[in-house]
N, C-alpha and C positions, 0 to 999 in steps of 0.2 A: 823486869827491873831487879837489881840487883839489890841487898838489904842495905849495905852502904846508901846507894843511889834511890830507895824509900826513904833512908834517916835523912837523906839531905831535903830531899819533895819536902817531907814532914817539915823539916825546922824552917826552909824556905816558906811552906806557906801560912807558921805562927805567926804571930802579930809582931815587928820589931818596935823595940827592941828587944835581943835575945840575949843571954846572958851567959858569957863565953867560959865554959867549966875550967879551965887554967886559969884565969888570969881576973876574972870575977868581974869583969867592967861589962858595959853595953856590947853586942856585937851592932853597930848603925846600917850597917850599906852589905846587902848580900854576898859581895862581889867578896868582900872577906869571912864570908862564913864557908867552915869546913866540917866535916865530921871526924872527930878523934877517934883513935879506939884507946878505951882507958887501959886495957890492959894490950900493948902492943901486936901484934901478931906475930911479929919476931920471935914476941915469950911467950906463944901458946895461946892470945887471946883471938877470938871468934870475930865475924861479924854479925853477930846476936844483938839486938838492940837494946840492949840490958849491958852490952861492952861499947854503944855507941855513945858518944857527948858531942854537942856543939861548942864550936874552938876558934877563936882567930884565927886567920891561915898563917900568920908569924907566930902568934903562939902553939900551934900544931908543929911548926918544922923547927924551932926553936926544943921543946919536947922530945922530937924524935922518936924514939926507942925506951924512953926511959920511962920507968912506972910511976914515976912522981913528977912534978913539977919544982 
């Protein structure tokens, strides 16, 4: 399994609700949870779990690339 696809197992089998690192609200319904990387890979950042956060799937592609929100 891949470390992406660990961080998603992991935050999948927390307790919801989980609380989406962009946008700071509930994430409710799995189907919209994704795993961010806080520092893009684009710009050098890893799939280390120390660069993974749980994220809206609109708030992730909304984000993009970008190191901030």
């Amino acid at each position: 399994m891949s470390k992406i696809g660990a961080a998603r197992s992991m935050f999948y089998k927390a307790k919801l609700p989980i609380i989406c690192s962009i946008c700071l609200k509930d994430i409710r319904f799995r189907e919209d949870l994704t795993v961010d990387h806080i520092t893009p890979r684009s710009r050098g950042g890893t799939s280390s779990f120390d660069n993974l956060q749980p994220a809206h799937k609109r708030c992730n592609q909304i984000k993009g690339s970008k190191m901030e929100y």
